[in-house]
C-alpha positions as a printed Julia matrix, in Angstrom:
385×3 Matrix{Float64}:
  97.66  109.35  24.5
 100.49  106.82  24.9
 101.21  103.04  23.79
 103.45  100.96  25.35
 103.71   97.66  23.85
 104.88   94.62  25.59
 106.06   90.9   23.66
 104.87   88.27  25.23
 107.16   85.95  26.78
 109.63   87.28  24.23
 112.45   85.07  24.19
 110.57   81.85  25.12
 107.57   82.84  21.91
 110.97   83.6   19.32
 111.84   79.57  20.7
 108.19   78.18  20.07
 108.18   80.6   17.04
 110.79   78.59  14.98
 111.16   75.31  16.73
 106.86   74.4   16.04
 107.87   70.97  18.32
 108.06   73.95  21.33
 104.62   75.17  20.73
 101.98   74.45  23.25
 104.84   73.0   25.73
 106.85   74.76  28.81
 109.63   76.73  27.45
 112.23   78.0   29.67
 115.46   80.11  28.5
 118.34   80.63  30.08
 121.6    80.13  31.62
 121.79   76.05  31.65
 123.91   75.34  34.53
 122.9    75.03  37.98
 123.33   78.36  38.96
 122.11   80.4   35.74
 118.58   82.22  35.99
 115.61   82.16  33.72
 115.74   85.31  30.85
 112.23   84.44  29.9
 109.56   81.48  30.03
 106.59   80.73  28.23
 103.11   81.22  29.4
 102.97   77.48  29.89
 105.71   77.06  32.1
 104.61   80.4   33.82
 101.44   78.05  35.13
 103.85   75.84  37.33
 105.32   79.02  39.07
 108.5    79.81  36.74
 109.2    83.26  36.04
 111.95   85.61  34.98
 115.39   85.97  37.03
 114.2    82.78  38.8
 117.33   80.47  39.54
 117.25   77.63  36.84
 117.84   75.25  39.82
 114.22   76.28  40.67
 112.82   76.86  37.83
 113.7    73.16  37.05
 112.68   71.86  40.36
 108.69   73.23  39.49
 108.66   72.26  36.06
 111.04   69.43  35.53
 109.38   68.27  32.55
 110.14   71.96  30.53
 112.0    72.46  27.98
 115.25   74.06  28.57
 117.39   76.0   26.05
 119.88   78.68  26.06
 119.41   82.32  24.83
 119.98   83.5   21.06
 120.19   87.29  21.56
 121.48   87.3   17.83
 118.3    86.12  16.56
 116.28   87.75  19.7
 117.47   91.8   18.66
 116.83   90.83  15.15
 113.26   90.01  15.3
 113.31   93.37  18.05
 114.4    95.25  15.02
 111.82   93.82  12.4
 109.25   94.8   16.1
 110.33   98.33  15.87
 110.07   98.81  12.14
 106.43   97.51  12.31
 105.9   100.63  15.3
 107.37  103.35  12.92
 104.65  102.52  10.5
 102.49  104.05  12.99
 104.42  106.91  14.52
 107.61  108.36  14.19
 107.62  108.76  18.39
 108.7   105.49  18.86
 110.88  105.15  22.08
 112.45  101.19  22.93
 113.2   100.78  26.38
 114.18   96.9   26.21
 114.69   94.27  23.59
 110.61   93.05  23.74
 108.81   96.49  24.72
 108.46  100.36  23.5
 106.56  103.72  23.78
 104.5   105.0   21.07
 103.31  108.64  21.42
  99.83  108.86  19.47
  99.54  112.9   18.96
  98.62  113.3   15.49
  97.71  109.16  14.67
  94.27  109.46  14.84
  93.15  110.64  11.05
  95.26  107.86  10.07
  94.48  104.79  12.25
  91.37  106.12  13.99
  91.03  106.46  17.67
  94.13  105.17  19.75
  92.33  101.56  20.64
  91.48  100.99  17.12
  95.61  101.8   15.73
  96.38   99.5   19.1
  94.0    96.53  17.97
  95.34   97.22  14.53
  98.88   97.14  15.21
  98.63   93.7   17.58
  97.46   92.27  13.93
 100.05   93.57  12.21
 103.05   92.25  14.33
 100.83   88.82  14.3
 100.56   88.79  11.21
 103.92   89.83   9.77
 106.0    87.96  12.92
 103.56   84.82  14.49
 103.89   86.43  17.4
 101.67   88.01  19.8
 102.49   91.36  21.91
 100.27   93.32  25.03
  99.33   97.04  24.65
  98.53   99.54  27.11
  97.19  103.03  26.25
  96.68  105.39  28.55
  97.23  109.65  28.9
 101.33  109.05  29.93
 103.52  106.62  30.36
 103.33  105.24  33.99
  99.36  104.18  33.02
 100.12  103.22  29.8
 103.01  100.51  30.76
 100.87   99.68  33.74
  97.96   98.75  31.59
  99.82   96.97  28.93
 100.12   94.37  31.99
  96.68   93.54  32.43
  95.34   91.54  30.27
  98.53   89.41  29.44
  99.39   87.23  27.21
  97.85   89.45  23.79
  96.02   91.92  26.12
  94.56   94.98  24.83
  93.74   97.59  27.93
  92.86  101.23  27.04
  92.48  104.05  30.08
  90.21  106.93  28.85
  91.49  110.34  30.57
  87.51  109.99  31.49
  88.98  106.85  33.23
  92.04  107.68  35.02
  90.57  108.72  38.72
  88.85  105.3   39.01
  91.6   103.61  37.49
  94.06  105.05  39.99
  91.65  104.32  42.87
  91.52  100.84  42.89
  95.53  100.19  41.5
  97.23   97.6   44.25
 100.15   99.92  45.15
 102.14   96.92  45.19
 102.05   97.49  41.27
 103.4   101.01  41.04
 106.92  101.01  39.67
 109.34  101.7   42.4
 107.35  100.24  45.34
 109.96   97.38  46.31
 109.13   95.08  49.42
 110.74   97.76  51.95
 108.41  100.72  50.85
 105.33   98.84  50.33
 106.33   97.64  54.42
 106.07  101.82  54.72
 103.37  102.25  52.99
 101.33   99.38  54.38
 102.19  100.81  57.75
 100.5   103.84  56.98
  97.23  101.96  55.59
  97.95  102.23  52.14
  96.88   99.5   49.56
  95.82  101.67  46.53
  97.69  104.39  45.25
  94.63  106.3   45.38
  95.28  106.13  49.31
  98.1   108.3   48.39
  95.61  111.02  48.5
  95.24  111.13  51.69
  98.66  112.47  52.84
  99.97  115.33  51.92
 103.6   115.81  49.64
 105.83  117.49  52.77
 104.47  113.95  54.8
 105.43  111.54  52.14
 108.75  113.62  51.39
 109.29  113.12  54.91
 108.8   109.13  54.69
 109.78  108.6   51.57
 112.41  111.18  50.32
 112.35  112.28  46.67
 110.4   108.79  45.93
 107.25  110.41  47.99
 106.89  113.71  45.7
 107.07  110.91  42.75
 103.86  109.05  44.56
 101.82  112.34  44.91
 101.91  112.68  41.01
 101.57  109.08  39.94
  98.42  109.4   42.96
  97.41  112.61  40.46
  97.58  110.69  37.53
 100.68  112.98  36.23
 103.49  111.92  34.79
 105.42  114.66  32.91
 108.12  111.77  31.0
 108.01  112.65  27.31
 107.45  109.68  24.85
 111.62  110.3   23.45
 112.55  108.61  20.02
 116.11  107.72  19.57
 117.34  108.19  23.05
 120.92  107.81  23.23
 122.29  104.47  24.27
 124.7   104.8   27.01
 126.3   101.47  27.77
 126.33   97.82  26.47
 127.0    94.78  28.7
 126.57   91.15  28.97
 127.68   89.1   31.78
 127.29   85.33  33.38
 127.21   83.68  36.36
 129.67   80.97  36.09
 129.16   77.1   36.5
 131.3    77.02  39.85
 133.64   79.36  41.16
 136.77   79.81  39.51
 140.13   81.02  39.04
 140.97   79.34  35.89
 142.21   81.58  32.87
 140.46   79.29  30.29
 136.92   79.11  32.28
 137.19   82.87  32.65
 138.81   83.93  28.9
 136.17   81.41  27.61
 133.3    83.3   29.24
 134.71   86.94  27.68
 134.94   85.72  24.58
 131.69   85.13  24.12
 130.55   88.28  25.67
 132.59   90.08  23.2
 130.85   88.87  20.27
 127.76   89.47  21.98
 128.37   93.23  23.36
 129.74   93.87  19.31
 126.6    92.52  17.61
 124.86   94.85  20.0
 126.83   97.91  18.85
 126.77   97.0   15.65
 122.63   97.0   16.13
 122.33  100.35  17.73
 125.0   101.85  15.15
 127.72  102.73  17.9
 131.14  102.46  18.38
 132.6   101.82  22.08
 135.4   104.02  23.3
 135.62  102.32  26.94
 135.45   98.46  27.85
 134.72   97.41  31.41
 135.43   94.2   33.04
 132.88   93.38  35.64
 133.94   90.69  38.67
 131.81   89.22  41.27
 133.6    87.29  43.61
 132.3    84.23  45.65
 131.32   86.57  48.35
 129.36   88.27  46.32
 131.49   91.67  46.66
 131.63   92.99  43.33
 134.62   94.84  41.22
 135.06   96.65  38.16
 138.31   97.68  36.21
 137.69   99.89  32.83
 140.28  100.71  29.79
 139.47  104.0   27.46
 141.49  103.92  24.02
 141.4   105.16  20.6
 139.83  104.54  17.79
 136.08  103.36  19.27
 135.44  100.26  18.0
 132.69   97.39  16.76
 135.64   94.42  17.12
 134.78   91.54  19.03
 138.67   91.04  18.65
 139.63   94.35  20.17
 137.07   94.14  22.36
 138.12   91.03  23.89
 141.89   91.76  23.61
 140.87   94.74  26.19
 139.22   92.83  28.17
 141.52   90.04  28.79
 144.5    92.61  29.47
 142.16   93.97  32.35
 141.59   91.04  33.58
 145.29   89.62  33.13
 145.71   92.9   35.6
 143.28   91.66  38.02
 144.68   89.89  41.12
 142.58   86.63  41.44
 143.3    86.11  44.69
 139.89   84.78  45.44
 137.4    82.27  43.12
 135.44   84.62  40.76
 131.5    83.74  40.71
 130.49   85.98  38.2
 132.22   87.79  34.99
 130.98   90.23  32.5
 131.99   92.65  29.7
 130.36   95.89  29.0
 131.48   98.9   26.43
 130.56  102.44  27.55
 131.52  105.5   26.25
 129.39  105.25  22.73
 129.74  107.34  19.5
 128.16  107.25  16.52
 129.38  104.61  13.74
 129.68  107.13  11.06
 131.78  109.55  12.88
 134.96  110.58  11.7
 137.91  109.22  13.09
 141.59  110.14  13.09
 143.23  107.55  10.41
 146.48  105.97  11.79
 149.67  105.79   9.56
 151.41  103.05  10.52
 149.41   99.76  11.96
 149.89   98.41  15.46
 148.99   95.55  17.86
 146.66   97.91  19.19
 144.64   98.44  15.72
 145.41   94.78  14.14
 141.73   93.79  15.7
 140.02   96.83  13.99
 139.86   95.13  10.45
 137.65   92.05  12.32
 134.61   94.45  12.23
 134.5    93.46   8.79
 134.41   89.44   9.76
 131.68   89.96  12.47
 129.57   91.84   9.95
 129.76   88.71   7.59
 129.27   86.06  10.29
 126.27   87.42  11.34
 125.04   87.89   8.1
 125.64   84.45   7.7
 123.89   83.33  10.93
 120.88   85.64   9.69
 120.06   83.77   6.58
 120.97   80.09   7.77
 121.05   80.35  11.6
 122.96   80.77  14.79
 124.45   77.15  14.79
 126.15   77.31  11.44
 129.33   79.12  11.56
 131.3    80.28  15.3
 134.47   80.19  16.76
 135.78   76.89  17.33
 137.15   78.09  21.11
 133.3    78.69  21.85
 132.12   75.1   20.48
 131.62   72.4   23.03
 133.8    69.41  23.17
């Protein structure tokens, strides 16, 4: 059997969690100006329409009497962390595919914690307990079921699918729920009379193939209730990113510089997190258009360094014709090692090491911002006139 566990309303719950003024009201979070989108909101706001990726414009236009506060991914991977070290307790096949969820596989649980809904109804009281927060679980005989079921029964839903279960489960699932169906292939699929994916039954695999590609052979096994993808712990991070759309379009240095700054302490806390060192920084553009451009510099040694990760990315885009207003701008670091590995030493100190020894000064910042909170200590470049 497999878990997957869901947070509710992560970000928005972390808000409510240590601001108690927040609790019981509509939370949104999010980029603040007019053209950001909502990362998360709570279950209250979620009544008067808003939702995830939403444009804030919207979002504020529905519920104008939210709440509205900007993301603290700082504080948001650290309570992820505390999240995952509450899942180990209960199996070493632990598997995090975002920030707020994870796989659990259960094989070998059960003289410990009993039978997989009793370690599920016993974990949900253990992250309550330990964090004031409440999460969804879905367990199920693979993956696909179990993440669909964690969705049921939201906000601090418990839904278990019995392999007993799974034929009746899969008979009456809207296909409009199976990961992968966007609106074009559920216009397909309707087409061909399909609203469950037990319908998928009816038609053989060279006939969906034929449809569907690659994607139809995928619906014939979720249709059998198969899904081969192992439960894998530590699965190697390959990239880390963060990006924003802008305020208005712009070809201003300072607007732009301002932006990457902040992204670089944000992509280095996340390395620093997974235990990784970035070899490759990529400078993302989206230009008013919407046509979208990336530029990428690969150096040595890998680095944590907000500094050095910055410095790369501001050469790139110093490099970078702006002939046209810029919409959206992002930083990303690719080509990941492990922190501990060794490195070749360098003799003699350069421009292009003197950010190296600012590892050190992001580690103690966010130790600082840890114990006494994001708003005490950052750069003054980053702090609001």
């Amino acid at each position: 059997m497999i878990l997957h566990l869901d947070m509710d309303a992560f970000y928005a719950s972390v808000e409510q969690l240590d601001h108690p003024r927040l609790r019981g009201r509509c939370v949104i979070v999010g980029g603040l100006s007019g053209r950001g989108v909502v990362s998360a909101a709570s279950y209250e706001a979620r009544r008067f329409g808003v939702h995830s990726a939403m444009p804030m414009f919207q979002a504020r236009r529905l519920c104008p009497h939210g709440t509205f506060v900007p993301p603290r991914m700082d504080r948001y991977r650290h309570v992820s962390r505390e999240v995952l070290a509450i899942l180990h307790e209960f199996s070493p096949r632990v598997e995090p595919v975002s920030i707020d969820e994870a796989f659990l596989d259960l094989a070998g649980t059960e003289s410990l914690y009993g039978p997989p809904a009793a370690l599920a109804s016993t974990l949900k009281t253990r992250i309550r307990c330990a964090l004031q927060l409440t999460c969804s679980i879905g367990v199920a005989p693979n993956r696909f079921l179990a993440k669909i079921a964690s969705d049921f029964k939201k906000p601090d839903g418990l839904t278990v699918i019995e392999p007993s279960q799974v034929n009746a489960f899969i008979e009456g699932l809207p296909i409009a729920r199976v990961p992968g169906v966007g609106p074009k292939t559920l216009v397909k699929l309707n087409e061909l009379n399909i609203r469950f994916l037990g319908d998928i039954r009816k038609f053989s695999e060279p006939t969906l193939k034929a449809i569907f590609g690659s994607y139809g052979s995928r619906l014939c096994e979720l249709a059998g209730g198969f899904d081969p993808t192992p439960v894998t712990p530590d699965s190697a991070v390959q990239s880390v990113s963060s990006e924003c759309t802008l305020a208005e379009d712009t070809r201003e240095p300072a607007a732009l510089t301002r932006c990457l700054l902040q992204q670089a302490e944000d992509v280095a806390a996340a390395l620093r997190q997974k235990g990784v060192r970035a070899r490759t920084v990529v400078l993302k553009i989206k230009h008013a258009d919407f046509r979208l451009f990336t530029r990428r510099v690969t150096f040595a040694p890998p680095t944590q360094s907000s500094k050095a990760l910055y410095r790369h990315a501001v050469r790139l885009l110093e490099a970078y014709p702006r002939t046209q207003k810029i919409r959206l701008i992002g930083l990303g670091a690719t080509g990941l090692v492990p922190e501990d590995a060794p490195q070749q030493g360098k003799l003699f100190a350069t421009a292009e090491t003197a950010g190296e020894d600012w590892e050190t000064v992001d580690r103690t910042v966010a130790d600082i911002k840890s114990k006494f909170g994001d708003g005490l200590i950052r750069r003054a470049s980053l702090t609001e006139d």
